[in-house]
N, C-alpha and C positions, 0 to 999 in steps of 0.2 A: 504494500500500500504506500501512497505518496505520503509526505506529507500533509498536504490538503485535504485527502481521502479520510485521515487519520481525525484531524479536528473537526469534521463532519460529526463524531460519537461523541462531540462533547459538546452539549445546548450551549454552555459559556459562551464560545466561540461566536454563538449566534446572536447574544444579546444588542449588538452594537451591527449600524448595518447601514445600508443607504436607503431608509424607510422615510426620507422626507419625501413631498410630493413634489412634483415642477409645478402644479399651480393648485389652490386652495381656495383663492378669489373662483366666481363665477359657478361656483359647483351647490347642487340641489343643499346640502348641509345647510352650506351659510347663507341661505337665501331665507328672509323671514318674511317677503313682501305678501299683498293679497294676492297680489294673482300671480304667483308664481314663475317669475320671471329674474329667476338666478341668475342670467349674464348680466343684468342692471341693477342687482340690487347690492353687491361689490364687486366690483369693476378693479381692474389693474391698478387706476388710479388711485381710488380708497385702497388699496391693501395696504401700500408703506402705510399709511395711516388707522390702520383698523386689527386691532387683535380678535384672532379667527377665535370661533367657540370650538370648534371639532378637530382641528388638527393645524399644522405648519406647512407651507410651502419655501423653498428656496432653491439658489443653485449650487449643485454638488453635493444637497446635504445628506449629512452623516447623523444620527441617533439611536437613543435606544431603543426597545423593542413596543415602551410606552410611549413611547415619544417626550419623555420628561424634560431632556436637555437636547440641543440639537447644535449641529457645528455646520456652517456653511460657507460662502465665499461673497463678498460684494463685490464689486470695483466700479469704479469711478474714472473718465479719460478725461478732466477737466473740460467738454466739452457738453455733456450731457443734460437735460435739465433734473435728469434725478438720478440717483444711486442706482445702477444696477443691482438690484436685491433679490430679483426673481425675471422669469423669462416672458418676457411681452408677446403677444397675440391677439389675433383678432377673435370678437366673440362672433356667435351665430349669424345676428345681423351687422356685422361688419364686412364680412368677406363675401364676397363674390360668389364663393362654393364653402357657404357655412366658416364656422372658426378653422383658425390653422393658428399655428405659432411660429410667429417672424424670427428667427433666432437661427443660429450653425452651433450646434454642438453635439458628440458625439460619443457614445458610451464605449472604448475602447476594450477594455479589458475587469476582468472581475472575475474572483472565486466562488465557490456557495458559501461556505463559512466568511466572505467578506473579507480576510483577513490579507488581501490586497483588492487595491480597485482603481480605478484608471479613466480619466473621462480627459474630453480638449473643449473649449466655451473658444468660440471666436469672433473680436471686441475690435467693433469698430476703434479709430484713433480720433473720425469726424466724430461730430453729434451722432447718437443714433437719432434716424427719422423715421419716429413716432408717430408723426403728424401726416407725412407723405405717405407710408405705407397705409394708412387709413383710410386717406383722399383718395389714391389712386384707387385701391380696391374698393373701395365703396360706390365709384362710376363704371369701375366693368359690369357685364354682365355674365349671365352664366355660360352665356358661348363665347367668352373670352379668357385666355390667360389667366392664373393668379401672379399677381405684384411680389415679389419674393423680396429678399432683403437683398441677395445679389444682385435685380433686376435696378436697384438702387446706384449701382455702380461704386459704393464705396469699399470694393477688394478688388477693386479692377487694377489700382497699381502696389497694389500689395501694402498698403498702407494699416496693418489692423496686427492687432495680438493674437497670438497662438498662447490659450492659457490653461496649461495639465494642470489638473488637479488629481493628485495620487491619495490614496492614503492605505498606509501599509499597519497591521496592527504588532505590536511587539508581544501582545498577552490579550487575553479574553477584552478585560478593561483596559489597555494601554494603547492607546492613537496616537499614529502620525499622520498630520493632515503638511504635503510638500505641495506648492504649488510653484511651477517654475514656467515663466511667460517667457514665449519670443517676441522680438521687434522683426515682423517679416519685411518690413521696408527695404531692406537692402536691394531691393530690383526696382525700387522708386525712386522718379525725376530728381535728385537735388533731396535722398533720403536723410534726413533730421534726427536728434535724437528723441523718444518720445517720454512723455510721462505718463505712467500710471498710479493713481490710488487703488492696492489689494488692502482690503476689511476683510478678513477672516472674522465671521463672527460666532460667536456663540452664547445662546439665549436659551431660557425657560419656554416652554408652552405654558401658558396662561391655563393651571389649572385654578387659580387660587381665588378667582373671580368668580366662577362659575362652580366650582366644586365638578369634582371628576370620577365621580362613582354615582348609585342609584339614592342615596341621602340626600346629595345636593345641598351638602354645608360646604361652604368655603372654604378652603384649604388653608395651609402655612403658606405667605409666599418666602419661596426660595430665595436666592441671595449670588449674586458674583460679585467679587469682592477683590477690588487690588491689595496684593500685599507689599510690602514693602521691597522685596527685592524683586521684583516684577510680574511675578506671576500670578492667575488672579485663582481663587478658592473657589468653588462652586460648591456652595452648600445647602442643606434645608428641602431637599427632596428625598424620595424614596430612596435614589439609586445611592443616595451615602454622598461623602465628600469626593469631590478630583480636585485635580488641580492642573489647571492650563499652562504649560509654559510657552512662550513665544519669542523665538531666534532676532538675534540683535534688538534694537530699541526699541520699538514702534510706541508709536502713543496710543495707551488704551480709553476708547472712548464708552461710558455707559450712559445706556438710558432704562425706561421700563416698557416691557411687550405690553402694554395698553393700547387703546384708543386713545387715541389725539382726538378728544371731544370739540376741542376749538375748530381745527379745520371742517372737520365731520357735520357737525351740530350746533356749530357756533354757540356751544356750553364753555363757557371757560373755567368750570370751576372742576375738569379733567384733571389728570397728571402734569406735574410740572416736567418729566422729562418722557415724554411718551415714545411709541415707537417710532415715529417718525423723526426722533429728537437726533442723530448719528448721522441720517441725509439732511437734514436743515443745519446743521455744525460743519458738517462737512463743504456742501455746497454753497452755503453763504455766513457762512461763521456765527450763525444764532448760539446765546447761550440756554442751548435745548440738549445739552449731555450735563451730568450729575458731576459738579467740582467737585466732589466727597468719594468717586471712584467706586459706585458700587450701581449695584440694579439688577435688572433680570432680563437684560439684553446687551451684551459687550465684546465692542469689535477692536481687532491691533489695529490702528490705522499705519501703511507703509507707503511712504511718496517715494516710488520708482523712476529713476529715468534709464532709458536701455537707450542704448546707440542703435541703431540699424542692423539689422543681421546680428547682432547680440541677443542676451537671454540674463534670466534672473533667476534668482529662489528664494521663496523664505520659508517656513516650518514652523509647527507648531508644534505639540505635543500633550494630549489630553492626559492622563495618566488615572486612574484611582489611587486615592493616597491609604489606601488600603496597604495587605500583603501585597498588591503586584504594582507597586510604585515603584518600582525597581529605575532608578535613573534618575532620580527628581535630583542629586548634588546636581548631576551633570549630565543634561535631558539629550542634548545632541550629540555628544561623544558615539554612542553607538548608533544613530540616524540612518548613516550608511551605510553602515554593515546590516541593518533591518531593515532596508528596504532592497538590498541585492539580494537578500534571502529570501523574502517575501516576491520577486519577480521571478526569481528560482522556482519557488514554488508553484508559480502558477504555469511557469512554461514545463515543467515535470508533471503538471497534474492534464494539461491538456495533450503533453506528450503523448500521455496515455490513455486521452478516450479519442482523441482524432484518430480515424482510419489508417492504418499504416501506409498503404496507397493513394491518399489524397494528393490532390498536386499541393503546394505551398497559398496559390491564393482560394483555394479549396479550404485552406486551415485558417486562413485569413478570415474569411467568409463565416466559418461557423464558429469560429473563437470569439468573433465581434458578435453573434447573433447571439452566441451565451450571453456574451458580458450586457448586454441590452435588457436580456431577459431578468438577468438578476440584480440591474442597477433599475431594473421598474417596481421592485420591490416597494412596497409603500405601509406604514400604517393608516391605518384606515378606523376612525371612530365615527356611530353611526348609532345614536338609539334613537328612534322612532320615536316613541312616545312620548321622551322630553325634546327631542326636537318640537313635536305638533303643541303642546303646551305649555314651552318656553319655559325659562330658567324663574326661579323665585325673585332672585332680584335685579332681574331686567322687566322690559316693558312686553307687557303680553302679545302674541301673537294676533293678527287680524284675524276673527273668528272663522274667515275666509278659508282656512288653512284645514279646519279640520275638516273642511268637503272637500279637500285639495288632494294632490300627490300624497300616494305612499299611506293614505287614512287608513288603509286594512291592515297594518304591516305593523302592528303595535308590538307586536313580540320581536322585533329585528333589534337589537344588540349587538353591533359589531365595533368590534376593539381590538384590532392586533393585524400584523404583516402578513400583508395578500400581494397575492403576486399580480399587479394590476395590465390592460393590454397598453397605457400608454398613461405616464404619470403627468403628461401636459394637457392632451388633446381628451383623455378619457382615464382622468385622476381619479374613478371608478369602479369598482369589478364588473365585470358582463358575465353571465353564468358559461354563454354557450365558450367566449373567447378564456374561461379559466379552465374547461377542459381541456382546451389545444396545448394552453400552457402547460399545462401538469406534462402531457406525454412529455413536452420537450425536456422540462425541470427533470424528469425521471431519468434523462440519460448522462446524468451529471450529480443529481441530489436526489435518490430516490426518496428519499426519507423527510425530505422537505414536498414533495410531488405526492406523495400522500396524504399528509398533514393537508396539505391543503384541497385537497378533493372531498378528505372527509369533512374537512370545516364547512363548505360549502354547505354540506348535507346535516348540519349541527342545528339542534332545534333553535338557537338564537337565529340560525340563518330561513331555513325551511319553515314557511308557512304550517300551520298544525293541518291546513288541508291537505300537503301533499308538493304544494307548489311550491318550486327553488323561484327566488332574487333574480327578476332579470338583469336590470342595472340598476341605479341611482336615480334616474331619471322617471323611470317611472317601474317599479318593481311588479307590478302587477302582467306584462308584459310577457310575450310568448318567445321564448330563444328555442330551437333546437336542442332534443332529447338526448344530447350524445355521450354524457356521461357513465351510462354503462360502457358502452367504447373503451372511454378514457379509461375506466378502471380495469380492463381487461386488458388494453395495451401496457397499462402501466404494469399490474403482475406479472405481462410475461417478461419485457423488458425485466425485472426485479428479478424472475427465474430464470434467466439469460447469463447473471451474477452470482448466483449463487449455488451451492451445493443441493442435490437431489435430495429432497428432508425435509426446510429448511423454508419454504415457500409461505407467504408472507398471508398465509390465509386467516389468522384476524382480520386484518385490511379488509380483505374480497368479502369476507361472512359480514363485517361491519357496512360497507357499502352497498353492497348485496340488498341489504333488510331497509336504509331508510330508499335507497332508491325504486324498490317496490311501491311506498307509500306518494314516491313522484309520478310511478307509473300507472300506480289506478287514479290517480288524480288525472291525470290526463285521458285514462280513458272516461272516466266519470265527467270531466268539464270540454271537452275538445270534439267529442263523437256527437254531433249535433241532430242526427236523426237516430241515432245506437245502432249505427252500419256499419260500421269499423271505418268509415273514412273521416279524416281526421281536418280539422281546419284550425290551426293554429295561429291567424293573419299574418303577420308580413315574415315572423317566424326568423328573424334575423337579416333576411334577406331585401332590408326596405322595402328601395322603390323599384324591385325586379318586375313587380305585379305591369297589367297594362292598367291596373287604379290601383288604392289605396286598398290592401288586401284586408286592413282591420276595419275597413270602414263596414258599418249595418247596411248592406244593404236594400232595394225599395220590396216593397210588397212580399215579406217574409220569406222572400231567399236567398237563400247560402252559398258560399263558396265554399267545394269539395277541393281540398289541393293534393297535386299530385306528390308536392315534398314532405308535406305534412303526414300524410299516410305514409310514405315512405321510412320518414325517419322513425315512424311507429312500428314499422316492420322490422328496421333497424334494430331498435329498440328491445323488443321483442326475442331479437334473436341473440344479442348483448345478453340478455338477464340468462335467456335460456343457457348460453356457453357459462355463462359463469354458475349457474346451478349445478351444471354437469359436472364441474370442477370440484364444487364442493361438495357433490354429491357423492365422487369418490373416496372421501374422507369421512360423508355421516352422509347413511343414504334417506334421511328427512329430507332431500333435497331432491331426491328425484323425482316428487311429484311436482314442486318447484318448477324443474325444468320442462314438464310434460305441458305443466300451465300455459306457459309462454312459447314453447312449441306451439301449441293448440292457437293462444293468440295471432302468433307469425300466421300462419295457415286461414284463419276466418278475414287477418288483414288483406294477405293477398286476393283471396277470391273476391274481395268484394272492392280491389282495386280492378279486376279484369271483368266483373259480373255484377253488378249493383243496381237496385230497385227495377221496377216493372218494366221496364224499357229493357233491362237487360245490358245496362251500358256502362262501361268502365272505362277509368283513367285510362286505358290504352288504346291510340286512337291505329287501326293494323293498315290503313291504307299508307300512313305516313310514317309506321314504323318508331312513336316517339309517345310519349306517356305528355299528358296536357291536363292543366286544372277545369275546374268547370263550374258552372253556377246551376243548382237546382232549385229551379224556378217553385210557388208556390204550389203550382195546380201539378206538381212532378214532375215537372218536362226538364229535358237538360239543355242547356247553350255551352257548348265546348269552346274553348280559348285555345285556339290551333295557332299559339306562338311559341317559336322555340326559344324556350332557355335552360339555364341549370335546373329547372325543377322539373324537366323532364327526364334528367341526367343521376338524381338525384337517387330511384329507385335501384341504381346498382349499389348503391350504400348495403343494402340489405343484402347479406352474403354472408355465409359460414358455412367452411370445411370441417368437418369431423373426418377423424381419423378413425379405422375400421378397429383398431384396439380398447378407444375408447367405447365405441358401440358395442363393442364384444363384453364391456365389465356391467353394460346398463341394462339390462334385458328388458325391465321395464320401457324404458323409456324408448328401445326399438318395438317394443310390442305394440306402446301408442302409436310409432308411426305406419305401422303395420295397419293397424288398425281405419286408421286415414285413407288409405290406399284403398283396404277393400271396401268400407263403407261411406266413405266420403268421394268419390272421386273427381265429383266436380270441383271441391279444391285441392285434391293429389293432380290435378290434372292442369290444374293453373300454375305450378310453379315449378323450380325445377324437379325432375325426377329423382330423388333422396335415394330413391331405394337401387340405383342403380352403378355401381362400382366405377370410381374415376381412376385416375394415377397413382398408385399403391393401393388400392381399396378403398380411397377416401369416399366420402358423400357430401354430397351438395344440398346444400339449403340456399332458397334465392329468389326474390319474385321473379330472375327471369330465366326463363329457356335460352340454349344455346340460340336461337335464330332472333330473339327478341335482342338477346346482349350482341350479337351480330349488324342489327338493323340499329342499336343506337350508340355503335361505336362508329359505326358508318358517316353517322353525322360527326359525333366527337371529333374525328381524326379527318376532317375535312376543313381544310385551310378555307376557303369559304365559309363555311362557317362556325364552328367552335377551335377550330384550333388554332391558335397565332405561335407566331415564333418563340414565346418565353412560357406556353400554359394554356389551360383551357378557359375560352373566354366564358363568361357568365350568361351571355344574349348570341346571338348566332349574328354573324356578319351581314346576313342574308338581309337585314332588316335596315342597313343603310343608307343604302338606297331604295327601298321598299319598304317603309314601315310600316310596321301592322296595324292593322283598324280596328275597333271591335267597337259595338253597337250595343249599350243596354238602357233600358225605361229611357228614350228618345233621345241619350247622349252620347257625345261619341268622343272614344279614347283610342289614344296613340299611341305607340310605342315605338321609339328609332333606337337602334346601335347609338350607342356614343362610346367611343373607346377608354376614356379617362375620365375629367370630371363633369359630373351629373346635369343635364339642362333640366332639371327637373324641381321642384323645391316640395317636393309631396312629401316627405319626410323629415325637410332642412337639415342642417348639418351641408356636411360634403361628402357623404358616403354616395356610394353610384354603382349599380348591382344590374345595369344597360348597356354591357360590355366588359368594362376590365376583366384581370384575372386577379381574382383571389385564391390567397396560401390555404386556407382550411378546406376547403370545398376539392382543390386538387389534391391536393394531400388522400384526402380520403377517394379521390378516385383511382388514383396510383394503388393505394392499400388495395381495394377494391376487387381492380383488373388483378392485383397479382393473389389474391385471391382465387380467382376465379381460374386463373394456370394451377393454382396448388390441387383444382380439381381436373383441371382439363388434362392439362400438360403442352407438350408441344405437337401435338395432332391437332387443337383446336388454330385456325389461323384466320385473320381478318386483311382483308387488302390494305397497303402503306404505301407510298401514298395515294388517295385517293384517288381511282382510274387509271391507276399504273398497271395495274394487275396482278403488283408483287403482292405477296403474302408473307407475313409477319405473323411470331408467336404472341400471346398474350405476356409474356415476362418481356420481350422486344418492345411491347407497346408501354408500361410501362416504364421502360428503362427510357424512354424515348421521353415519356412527359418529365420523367425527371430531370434528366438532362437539360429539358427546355425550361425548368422553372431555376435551375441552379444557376445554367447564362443568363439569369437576369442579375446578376450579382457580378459574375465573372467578369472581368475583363480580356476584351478580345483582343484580334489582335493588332490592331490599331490604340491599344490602351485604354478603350471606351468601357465602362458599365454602361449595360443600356438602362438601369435602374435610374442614372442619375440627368436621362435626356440628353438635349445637344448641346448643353451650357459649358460653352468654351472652360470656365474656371474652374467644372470639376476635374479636367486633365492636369490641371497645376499638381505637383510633386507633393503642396502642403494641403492636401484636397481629396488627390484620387484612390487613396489606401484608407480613408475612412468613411467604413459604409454604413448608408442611412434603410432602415429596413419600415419600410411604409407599410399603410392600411391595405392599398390595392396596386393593381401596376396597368399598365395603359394596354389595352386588349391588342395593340398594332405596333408600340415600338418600346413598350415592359417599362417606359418612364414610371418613378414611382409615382402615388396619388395618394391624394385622402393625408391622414395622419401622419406624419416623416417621422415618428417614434414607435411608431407600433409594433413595438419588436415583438411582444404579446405572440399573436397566433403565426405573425411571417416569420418568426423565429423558428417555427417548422422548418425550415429549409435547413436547419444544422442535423436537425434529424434526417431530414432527405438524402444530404452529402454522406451520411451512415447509412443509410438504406440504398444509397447507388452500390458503396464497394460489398455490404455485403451478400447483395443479392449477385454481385460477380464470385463470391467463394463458389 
């Protein structure tokens, strides 16, 4: 075992972490207005001035696992009108395609135990323009460009800081926060030397105002405290005393994490040095920091000047002054020798999970997709109930509230480090985007990728109905069923590691059991006539619909969707594998899997055979599974548009292996059973009963010629396939978009390859072309599934009208390949992830990569969110599923 592997088995390690948020402002918590309109009720601009009630945002931050104390970075380039504190963006109605965050920075490197971690922030030398980026985006529209912070021109002549922020730990409690800036100027006109203000800060979260448990008494407040020989004391919280030291002079500036009532609320009878008090001292010399040296917010102030093509350092060193204050005479003497260790270790721990086969920017790609995943780390506090009836001594909620968001969601309690999809753009959890995470978490921290799938499923989180958390925004909401998947991926991946014995079945019997109580909940609230077809609205997938898939419909009829049942099928056959597994160890569980067998089986036939017409999701002239509306009086209007929700029914797939079947007799007798007296649904799906490649058997809504006719589309550059993935909407619809007619209106539907002309869901998400990481992912699984039954006797034509024929593991390998070049650079030194912006070929640019929401269906630019390392973070699992599907 590495080192790193090693501090995995000790929780210490995990205390301390990078669980600040990137943004806090703008988010459902701290929104207390009537009508629920979070992006205005703290704005960017109120955050320096406004102490959050639920948690901390900053940049680079570092804390604990309560978020008690938190370490972060400001800077200031004397040109700016405020302190960089936190990372600026536009909110929903700012941008052109929903919020984005105007900022370059980059999650470089990171372990699971945190115990190094590596990011670059890159800072303008001008003004930032705040103001432009606003204007400009706020006059596009949606068939135009976004205004980017490069589009601004101010790193055109390399004029801006390169600013690492490391931090390497020496012990469980012992930080080193290094941050070391370049002046990239040196390629610029008549290059200068420049200045920088670095504020390291480090502050309390404001528990002590609001009290931070279910009592809701006021706290102790905390205390930082200069001492004498320079270093400041943090004391008066749970976590015990530290002590900060910080390398050479710097002037330590405090204030208090309050509200600044005056600017706020034009109450001046606030705090005398509030949180805003460090940016007003700084930028215009107010005496708004504490002469007395103490508070519960206190930054080193260091004025830099760096020459051109020159660099800096300065250091800090948090330490517990506990037993593991080891260093406090003399905190930097051993600095560098703990931080060459610490990069030691991380290049030995990734030594050892990257592919032995991978090329070098293969390792690049999936080291930076770790480090992403686990610098999105965030705490996360969230209790419902006293959010909707406000704090004792603040000002009451507008009664408005408790008819508002999240009113059913009383029991939601969340307090502690989730792995979020994007700590800027979706400072959040998504149910369906924390499954994807987990798989990836799992191949690196299995132990952390459990903990959190089960927390999901934890009765603070889990509705008493049944229902998981869809997001923050409105929790009530329908994401995709795929976490049985997730916890089926994840054990084997864990039995992949481990010794035969040894198999992590707590875990599986633990998720197993509340994921049933999700699974009759969705049969019980989602089956709207009790046919097994399943309509969950937009289901994650927005605005893929040709309308708004959650909308009520007119004259009481429903939309039957063809994903929706699908991922129920999915589903279905998830519980049922994992019953089988457990069944082998306590055969209470075989009837378990007979259930959900039985489920899969009434799902499928009544995707191919449904109500009196006789007509199912699968339309045979067109070879492609389509949603549909069943009209009042029973008639059906099929939606003959092609997109991923026709694509969607090969999710449902499971190989059993004939040894397995051989220990279950049961549970072959029930399928036995099916066959002779059901046959109208033995006769819908694949043939189970029929011996594949080593004796396997197939479970699957589709027959070899059905998986035939919708790979046909798939793998058709015209329409779902582009060069880097499978698109979401079929190309076909570009230049012919589709029509559809219902109660006398008419809807449209076009390809759009990247971001969304649509605002039916607002935001910037666009599900009308690009290619999305989770949905491929699971088709790649899928197909090679469906070879572990075939073998290489089943073949499909490649390309398209060529007439060659390709295996199912070729097809495949084929989409893997095209989702990994969108990362790689070719051979002209291009990502195509990063468009045709000349600057991302610059040297200080083209080696750190941005892993977004979506990617452009026609030339894999990225889109949407540029941190969502969350579910695109798949693709480091991809680059291990390309070599070892070559073993």
């Amino acid at each position: 075992m590495t080192s790193e592997q090693q501090r995995l088995d000790d929780p210490a390690w995990r205390q301390w972490g990078p669980y600040v948020s990137d943004r806090q402002w703008g988010t459902v918590r701290e929104d207390y207005s009537a009508n629920g309109d979070a992006w205005n009720f703290t704005t960017h601009d109120r955050a320096r001035s406004y102490a959050y009630r639920w948690g901390e945002d900053g940049i680079a931050g570092f804390c604990d696992d309560k978020q008690q104390m938190c370490l972060g970075l400001a800077l200031w380039n004397g040109c700016d009108p405020i302190l960089k504190e936190r990372y600026f963006g536009l909110t929903n109605n700012e941008g052109n395609h929903g919020e984005d965050v105007k900022e370059l920075y980059y999650y470089l490197d990171a372990t699971p135990s945190h115990a190094y971690q590596r990011m670059l922030y890159k800072y303008p030398q001008q003004a930032y323009p705040y103001e432009r980026l606003l204007a400009e985006n706020r006059q596009r529209t949606r068939l135009e460009p976004e205004f980017e912070l490069l589009d601004t021109g101010l790193f055109d002549d390399d004029r801006y800081f390169d600013v690492f922020i490391e931090y390497a730990k020496a012990g469980p409690r012992d930080i080193l926060m290094i941050v070391t800036v370049h002046n990239r100027a040196a390629r610029a006109q008549n290059p200068d030397p420049a200045v920088l203000h670095l504020l390291p800060t480090l502050w309390f979260r404001n528990t002590w105002h609001w009290g931070d448990d279910s009592d809701g008494v006021p706290r102790q407040r905390p205390a930082l405290v200069l001492q004498p020989d320079g270093t400041v004391i943090a004391e008066g919280s749970a976590l015990g005393q530290y002590v900060c030291h910080a390398e050479g002079k710097p002037t330590w500036l405090f204030c208090e994490n309050e509200t600044n009532t005056a600017r706020l609320y034009n109450n001046h009878q606030g705090p005398r040095y509030p949180k805003d008090g460090i940016n007003d001292h700084v930028l215009h010399g107010a005496d708004t920091v504490n002469p007395a040296s103490m508070g519960t917010k206190a930054a080193a102030h260091y004025t830099l000047t760096i020459d051109a093509g020159a660099s800096a350092t300065i250091r800090l060193r948090l330490t517990y002054a506990g037993t593991d204050g080891a260093g406090v005479d003399n905190p930097f003497a051993d600095a560098d020798a703990i931080l060459v260790q610490r990069r030691a270790d991380a290049d030995a721990f990734y030594a050892h999970t990257h592919p032995a086969r991978a090329t070098p920017d293969e390792k690049t790609v999936q080291r930076q997709a770790f480090a992403g995943m686990l610098w999105s780390k965030q705490f996360y506090y969230y209790d419902v109930s006293r959010w909707l009836a406000g704090d004792a001594n603040g000002p009451p909620p507008p009664p408005e509230r408790l008819h508002g968001r999240n009113r059913t969601w009383l029991q939601l309690i969340n307090a502690g480090v989730i792995s979020m999809p994007d700590k800027w753009e979706y400072p959040w959890y998504a149910a369906w985007d924390w499954a994807f995470h987990c798989v990836t978490l799992a191949a690196i921290d299995p132990g952390f990728a459990k903990q959190q799938l089960m927390l999901l499923t934890n009765e603070w989180y889990m509705h008493p109905n049944g229902q998981l958390p869809a997001y923050e925004w409105n929790f009530s909401d329908v994401n995709p069923p795929v976490h049985a998947w997730a916890a089926w991926r994840m054990y084997q991946m864990d039995c992949e590691c481990k010794p035969a014995g040894t198999e992590d079945l707590t875990f599986l019997r633990g998720v197993f059991h509340k994921l049933m109580l999700n699974f009759t909940w969705w049969v019980n609230r989602k089956d709207e006539s009790g046919n097994n077809i399943f309509e969950g609205g937009f289901l994650g997938l927005d605005n893929i619909g040709v309308f708004d898939r959650n909308a009520v419909l007119p004259n009481g009829s429903h939309l039957e969707q063809a994903d929706g049942t699908s991922w129920m099928a999915m589903y279905a056959l998830n519980m049922m594998r994992i019953a089988l597994e457990l069944a082998a160890h306590d055969d209470v569980y075989d009837e378990m899997a007979t259930k959900f067998f039985d489920h899969f089986l009434y799902i499928a036939g009544a995707m191919t055979s449904i109500g009196t017409a006789n007509m199912g999701l699968w339309d045979e002239e067109d070879g492609f599974f389509y949603d549909q509306i069943r009209m009042s009086d029973g008639g059906i209007k099929r939606m003959r548009v092609r997109t991923m929700v026709g694509l969607i029914p090969m999710f449902a797939v499971e190989v059993l292996d004939h040894t397995l079947l051989n220990s279950r007799p049961a549970f072959v007798n029930r399928m036995t059973w099916f066959q002779d007296h059901r046959p109208d649904l033995y006769n819908q799906v694949s043939r189970y009963t029929e011996a594949g490649m080593h004796e396997k058997r197939l479970l699957s809504l589709l027959r070899g010629f059905r998986l035939k006719a919708l790979l046909c589309r798939l793998l058709d550059e015209t329409e779902f396939l582009s060069p880097h993935g499978v698109r979401a909407v079929s190309k076909v619809y570009r230049d012919q978009p589709y029509v559809f007619q219902l109660d006398h209106t008419t809807f449209t539907l076009t390809y759009t390859p990247a971001e969304s002309d649509s605002g039916m869901f607002g935001g910037n998400s666009n599900w009308r072309g690009p290619v999305w990481m989770p949905v491929n992912y699971l088709l790649i699984e899928s197909i090679q599934r469906f070879y572990d039954y075939f073998g290489d006797g089943f073949t499909v034509e490649y390309p398209v009208g060529s007439g060659r024929q390709i295996t199912l593991k070729a097809v495949a390998a084929e989409l893997t390949n095209r989702l990994i070049s969108l990362f790689l650079a070719d051979e002209t030194g291009k990502r195509p992830v990063f468009g045709q912006h000349a600057k991302y070929q610059d040297p200080h640019f083209r080696d750190h990569i941005l892993f977004y929401e979506y990617f452009d269906g026609d030339t894999g630019r990225g889109v949407g969110a540029s941190h969502q390392t969350g579910w695109t973070s798949l693709i480091a699992e991809l680059i291990n599923r390309k070599y070892s599907s070559m073993a």
